[in-house]
C-alpha positions as a printed Julia matrix, in Angstrom:
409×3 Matrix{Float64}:
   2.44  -10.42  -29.42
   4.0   -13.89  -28.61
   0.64  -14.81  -26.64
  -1.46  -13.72  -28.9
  -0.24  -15.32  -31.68
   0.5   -18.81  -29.47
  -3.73  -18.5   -29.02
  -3.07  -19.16  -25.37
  -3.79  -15.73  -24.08
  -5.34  -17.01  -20.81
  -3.17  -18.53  -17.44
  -0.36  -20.19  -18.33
   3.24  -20.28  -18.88
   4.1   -16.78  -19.08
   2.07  -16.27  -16.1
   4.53  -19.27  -13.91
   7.19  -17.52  -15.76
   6.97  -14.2   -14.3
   5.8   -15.9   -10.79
   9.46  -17.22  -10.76
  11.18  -14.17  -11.72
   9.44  -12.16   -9.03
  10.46  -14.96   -6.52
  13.87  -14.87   -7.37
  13.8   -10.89   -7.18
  12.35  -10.87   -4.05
  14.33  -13.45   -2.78
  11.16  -14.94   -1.79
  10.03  -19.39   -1.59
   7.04  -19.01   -3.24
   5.12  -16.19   -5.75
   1.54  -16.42   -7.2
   0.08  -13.92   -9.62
  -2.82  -12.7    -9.2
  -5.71   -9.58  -10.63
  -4.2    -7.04   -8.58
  -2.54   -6.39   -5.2
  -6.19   -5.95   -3.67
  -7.01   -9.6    -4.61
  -3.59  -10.61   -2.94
  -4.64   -8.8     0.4
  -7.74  -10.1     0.1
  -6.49  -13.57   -0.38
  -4.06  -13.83    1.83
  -6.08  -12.78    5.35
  -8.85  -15.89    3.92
  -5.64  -18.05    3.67
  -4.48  -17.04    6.88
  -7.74  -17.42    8.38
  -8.64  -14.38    9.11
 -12.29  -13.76    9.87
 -15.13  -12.65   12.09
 -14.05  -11.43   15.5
 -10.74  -10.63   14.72
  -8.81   -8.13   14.72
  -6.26   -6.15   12.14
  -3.85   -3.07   12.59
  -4.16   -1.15    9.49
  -2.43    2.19    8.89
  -4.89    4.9     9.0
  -2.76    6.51    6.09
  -2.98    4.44    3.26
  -4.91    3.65    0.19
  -8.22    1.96    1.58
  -8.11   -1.03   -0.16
  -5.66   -2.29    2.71
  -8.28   -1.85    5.05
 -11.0    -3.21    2.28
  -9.01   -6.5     2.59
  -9.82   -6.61    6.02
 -13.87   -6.07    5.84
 -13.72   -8.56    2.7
 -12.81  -11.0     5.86
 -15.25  -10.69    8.21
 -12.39   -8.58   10.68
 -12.28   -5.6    12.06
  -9.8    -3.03   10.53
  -8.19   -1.0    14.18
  -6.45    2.38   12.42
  -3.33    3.47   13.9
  -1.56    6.49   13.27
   1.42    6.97   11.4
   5.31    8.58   12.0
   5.64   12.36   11.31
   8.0    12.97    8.54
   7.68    8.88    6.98
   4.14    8.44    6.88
   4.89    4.86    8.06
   2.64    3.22   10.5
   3.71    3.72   14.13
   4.82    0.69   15.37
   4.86    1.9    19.03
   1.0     2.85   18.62
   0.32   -0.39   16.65
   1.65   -2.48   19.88
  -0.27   -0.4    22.49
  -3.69   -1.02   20.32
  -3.02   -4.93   20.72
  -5.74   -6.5    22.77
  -6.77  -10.33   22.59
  -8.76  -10.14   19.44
  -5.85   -9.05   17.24
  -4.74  -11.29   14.94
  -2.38   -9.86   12.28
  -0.97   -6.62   10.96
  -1.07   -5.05    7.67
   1.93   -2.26    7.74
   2.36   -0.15    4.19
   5.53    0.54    2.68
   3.94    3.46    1.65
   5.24    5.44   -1.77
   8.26    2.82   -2.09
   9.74    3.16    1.73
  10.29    0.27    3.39
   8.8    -0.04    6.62
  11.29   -1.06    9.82
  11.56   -4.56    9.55
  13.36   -5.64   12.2
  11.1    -3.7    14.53
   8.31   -5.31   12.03
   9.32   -8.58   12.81
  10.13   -8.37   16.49
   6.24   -7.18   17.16
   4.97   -9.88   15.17
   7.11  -12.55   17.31
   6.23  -10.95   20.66
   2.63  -11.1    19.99
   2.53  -13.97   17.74
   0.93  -11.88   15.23
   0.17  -12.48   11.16
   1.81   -9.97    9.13
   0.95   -9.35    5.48
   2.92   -6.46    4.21
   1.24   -4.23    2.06
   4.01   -3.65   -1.17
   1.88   -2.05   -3.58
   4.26    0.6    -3.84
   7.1    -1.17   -2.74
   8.93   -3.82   -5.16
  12.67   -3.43   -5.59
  12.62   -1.81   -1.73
  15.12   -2.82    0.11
  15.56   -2.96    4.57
  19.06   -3.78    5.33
  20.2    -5.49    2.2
  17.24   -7.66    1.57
  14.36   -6.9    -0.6
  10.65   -6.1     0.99
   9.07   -9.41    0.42
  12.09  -11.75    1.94
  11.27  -11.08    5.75
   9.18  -14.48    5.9
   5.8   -12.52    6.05
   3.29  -12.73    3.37
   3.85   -9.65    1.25
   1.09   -8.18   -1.59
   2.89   -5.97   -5.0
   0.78   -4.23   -7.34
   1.46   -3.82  -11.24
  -1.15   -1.41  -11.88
  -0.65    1.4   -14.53
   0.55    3.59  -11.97
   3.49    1.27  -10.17
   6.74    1.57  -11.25
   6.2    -1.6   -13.15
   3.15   -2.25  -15.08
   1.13   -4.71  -16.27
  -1.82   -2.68  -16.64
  -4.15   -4.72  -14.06
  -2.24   -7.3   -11.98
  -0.24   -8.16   -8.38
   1.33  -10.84   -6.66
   1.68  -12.11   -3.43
   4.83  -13.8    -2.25
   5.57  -16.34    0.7
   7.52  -18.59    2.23
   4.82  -21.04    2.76
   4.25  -23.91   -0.12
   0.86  -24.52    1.21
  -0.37  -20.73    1.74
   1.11  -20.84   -2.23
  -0.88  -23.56   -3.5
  -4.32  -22.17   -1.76
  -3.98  -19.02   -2.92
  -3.7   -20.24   -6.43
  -6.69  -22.49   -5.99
  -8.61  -19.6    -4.34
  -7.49  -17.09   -7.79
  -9.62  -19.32   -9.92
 -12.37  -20.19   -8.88
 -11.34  -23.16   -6.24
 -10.62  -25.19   -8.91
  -8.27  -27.91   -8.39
  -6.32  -27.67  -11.71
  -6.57  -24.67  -13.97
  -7.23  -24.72  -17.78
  -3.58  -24.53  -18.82
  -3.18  -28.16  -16.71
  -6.72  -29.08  -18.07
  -6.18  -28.52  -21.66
  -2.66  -29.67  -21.89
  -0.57  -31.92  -24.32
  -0.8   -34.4   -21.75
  -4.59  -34.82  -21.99
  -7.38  -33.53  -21.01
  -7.84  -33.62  -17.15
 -10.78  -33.31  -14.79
 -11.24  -30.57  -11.79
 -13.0   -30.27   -9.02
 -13.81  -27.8    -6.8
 -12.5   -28.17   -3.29
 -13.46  -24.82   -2.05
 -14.9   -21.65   -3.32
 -13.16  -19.34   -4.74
 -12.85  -16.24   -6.29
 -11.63  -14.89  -10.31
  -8.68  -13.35   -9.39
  -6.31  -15.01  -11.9
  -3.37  -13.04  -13.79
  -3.98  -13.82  -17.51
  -0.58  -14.01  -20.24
  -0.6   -11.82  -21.76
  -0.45   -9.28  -18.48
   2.17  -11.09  -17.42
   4.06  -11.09  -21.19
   3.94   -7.2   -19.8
   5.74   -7.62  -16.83
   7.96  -10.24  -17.78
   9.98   -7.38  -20.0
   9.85   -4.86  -17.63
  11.12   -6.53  -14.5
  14.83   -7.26  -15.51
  14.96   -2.76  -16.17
  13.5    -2.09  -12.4
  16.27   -1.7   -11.01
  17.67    0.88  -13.45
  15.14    2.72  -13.17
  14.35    3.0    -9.67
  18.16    4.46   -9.48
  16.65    6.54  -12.5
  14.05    8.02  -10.25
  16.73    8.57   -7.35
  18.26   11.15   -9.54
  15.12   12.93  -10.45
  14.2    12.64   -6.9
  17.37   14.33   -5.8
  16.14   17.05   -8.73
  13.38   17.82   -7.46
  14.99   18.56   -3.95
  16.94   20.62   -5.81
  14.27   22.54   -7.05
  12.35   22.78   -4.7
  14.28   24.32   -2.1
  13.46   27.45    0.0
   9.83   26.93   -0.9
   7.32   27.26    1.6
   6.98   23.21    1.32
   8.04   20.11    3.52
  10.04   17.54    0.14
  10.32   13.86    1.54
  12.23   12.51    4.18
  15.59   11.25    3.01
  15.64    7.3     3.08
  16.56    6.05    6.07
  20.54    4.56    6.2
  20.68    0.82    4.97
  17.65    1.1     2.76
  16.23    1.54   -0.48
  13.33    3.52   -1.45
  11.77    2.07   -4.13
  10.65    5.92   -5.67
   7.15    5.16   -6.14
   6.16    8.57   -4.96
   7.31   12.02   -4.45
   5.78   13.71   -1.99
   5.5    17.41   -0.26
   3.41   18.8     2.36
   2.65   22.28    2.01
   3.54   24.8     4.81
   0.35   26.4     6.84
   1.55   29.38    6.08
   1.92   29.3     2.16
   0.42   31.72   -0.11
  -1.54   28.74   -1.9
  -4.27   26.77   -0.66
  -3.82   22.98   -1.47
  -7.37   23.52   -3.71
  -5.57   26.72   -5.18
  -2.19   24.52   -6.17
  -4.07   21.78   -7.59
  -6.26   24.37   -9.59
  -3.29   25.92  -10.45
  -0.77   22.63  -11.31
  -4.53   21.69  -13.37
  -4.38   25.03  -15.36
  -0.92   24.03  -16.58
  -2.13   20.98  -17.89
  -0.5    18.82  -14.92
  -3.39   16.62  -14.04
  -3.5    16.28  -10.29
  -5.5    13.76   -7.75
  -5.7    13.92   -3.76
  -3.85   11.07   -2.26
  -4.69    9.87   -0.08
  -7.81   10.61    2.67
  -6.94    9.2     5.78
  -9.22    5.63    6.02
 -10.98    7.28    9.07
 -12.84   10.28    6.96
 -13.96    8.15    4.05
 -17.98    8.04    4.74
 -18.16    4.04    4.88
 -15.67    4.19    7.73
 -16.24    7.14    9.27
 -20.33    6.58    9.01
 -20.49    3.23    9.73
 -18.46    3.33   13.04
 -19.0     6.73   13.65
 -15.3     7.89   13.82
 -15.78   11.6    12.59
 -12.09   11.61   12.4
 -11.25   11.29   15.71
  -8.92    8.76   17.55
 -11.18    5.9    19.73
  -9.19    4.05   22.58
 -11.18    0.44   21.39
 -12.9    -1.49   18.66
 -15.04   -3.08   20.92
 -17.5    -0.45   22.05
 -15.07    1.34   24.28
 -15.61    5.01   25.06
 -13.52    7.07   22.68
 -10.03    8.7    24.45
  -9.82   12.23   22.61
  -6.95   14.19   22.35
  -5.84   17.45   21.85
  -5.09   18.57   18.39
  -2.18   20.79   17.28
  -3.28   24.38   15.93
  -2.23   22.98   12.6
  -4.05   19.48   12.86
  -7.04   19.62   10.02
  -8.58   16.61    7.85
  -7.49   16.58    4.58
  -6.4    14.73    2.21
  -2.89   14.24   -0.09
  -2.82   15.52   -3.55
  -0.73   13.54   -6.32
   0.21   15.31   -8.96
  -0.15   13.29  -11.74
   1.24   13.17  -15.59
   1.14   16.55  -17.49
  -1.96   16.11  -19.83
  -1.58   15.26  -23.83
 -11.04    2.68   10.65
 -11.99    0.06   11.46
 -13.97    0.51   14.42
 -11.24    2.18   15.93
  -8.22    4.76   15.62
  -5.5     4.47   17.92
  -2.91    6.79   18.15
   0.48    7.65   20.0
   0.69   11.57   20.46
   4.03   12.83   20.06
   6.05   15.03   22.59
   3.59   17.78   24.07
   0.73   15.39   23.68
  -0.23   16.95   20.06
  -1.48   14.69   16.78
   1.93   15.74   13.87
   0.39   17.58   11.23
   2.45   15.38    9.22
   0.95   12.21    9.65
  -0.3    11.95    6.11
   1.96   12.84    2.97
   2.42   13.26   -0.39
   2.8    16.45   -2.1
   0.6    17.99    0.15
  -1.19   21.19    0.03
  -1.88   23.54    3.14
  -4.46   22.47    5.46
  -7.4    24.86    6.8
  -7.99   25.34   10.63
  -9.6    22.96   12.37
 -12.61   24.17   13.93
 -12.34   25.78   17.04
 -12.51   22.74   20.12
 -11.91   19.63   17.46
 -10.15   16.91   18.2
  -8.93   14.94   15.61
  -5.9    13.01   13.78
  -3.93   14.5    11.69
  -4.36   13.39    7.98
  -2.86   16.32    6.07
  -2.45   15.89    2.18
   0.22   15.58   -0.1
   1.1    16.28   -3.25
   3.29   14.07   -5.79
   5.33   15.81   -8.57
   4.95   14.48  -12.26
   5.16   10.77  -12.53
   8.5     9.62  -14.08
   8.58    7.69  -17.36
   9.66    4.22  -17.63
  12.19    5.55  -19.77
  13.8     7.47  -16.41
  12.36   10.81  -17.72
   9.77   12.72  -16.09
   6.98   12.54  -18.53
């Protein structure tokens, strides 16, 4: 109410406001706010200079805006598979798809865990890579003491209504880098070289010009008025979530259901989703739970399709699924699926109601794709058809979101 009473509703001081209490929670140089973690991604691979002819390892499990970024560049998104039982992106498979025309890396902390940084790190040094860490689900996660965000990568958070803070549209990308700071706040709006809050200040009015162009990706005031009130109570309630998590292990015990990996020693998962896969061999369907979770008035979604069997993707570099040894024409390396390997997708179970070119893969032991390489609450898979080859992108299913409050709601 503050900003809209001040009649400053656009960019402006609540906006640098919240910029510097996200920096100082991340533990972070430099934070800009931005329309959404998407704009972030997509900002910080044209900052990096990122473009045609490069390449980018993307997760194959992930919301597809991370490899939408990457097209938005000019690059070429390479898909690489991700860990049984974390969902994480393999970063054994992500250094055997290196070739000369990769550039950067875009690992997920997917539903709040944090991906291995250390191992993150070391990859990037050997190679001399670019890393921009995909946190959309991932602010307050922690790797070894230190907050996802403070490895000296560029690192993307979302606030969207879903994230375990909100400010209803809205993201932020954090660096160490003053200069990759100031461009991607000229790039936000428009190229300009001072924004209206600069232009139209008590100090007089003040000319801009346009030293690039840019895009509207700019985080208004009274978004950030949002966040700035919910930030200080993440913590609480991420520790809030732990114990509904723990719950819902409880609860769901002995069913015919894989519940999420515990977090990994000397980390914190920030909670952002919970997710099961649902045994082969249930009595339910993953169609038949969702209709059934839907009849009980607990809205449900499928989260998420693997990148690789969304029609752009799969269509426009004819991937039909299966794991391709290059980006750059190469003939496709199949191999064998498990009995249990089928595409599907991960189904989020919401509120009750009121690749690239390429797909490269590490098999694990016995030379089989893991069933597991997608999750969330995830329903049972059908067969594959008989002789298929194909990664495994099984879905998931997340229980009932939990309030801000630290209730399920």
């Amino acid at each position: 109410m503050d900003s809209l009473r001040s009649g400053w509703v656009g960019t402006g001081p609540k906006v640098q406001r919240f910029e510097g209490m996200i920096r100082d929670y991340v533990g972070a140089g430099e934070c800009r706010c931005v329309s959404s973690c998407t704009a972030a991604l997509i900002l910080a691979l044209r900052v990096l200079g990122i473009g045609q002819g490069d390449e980018v390892l993307v997760p194959a499990m992930t919301f597809v805006a991370s490899a939408n970024a990457v097209e938005h560049a000019g690059a070429t998104p390479v898909l690489v598979d991700a860990v049984p039982g974390t969902d994480l992106i393999d970063l054994d498979a992500a250094e055997a798809a290196i070739t000369s025309r990769t550039r950067a890396i875009i690992p997920v902390h997917l539903a709040g865990r944090p991906v291995e940084m250390d191992r993150l790190n070391a990859l990037r040094d050997r190679h001399g890579l670019l890393v921009v860490e995909d946190a959309a689900h991932a602010i307050g996660a922690e790797w070894r003491g230190r907050r996802v965000g403070a490895f000296g990568n560029v690192a993307a958070f979302s606030f969207y209504v879903t994230k375990n803070i909100s400010t209803i549209e809205g993201g932020a990308l954090v660096t160490e880098d003053v200069e990759v700071a100031a461009r991607v706040e000229r790039l936000a709006l428009h190229g300009l070289s001072v924004g209206a809050w600069q232009r139209f200040s008590d100090v007089g009015f003040r000319h801009y010009e346009v030293v690039e162009p840019g895009y509207k990706y700019n985080m208004t005031d009274v978004q950030a008025a949002i966040g700035l009130h919910q930030l200080p109570r993440l913590d609480g309630w991420i520790d809030r979530r732990a114990e509904l998590w723990d719950r819902y292990d409880e609860l769901l015990a002995g069913l015919p259901i894989r519940t999420p990996s515990p977090p990994e020693p000397g980390t914190r998962h920030a909670r952002h989703l919970y997710q099961v896969l649902v045994e082969a061999d249930a009595p339910l369907t993953r169609d038949q739970l969702l209709d059934g979770l839907t009849a009980r008035r607990i809205g449900t979604g499928v989260h998420y399709r693997g990148v690789h069997l969304h029609p752009f993707y799969r269509d426009t570099y004819g991937l039909v699924g299966r794991p391709a040894r290059s980006n750059a024409g190469a003939s496709r390396s199949r191999t064998k699926a498990s009995k249990s390997s089928c595409e599907s997708d991960r189904l989020m179970i919401r509120r009750p109601a009121s690749v690239g070119p390429a797909i490269r893969s590490r098999p694990p032991a016995g030379g089989l794709f893991s069933r597991s390489s997608a999750a969330s609450i995830a329903a049972s898979c059908s067969a594959p058809t008989p002789g298929a080859t194909d990664i495994t992108t099984t879905d998931m299913v997340v229980l009932p979101e939990f309030g801000k409050s630290g209730a399920a709601v």
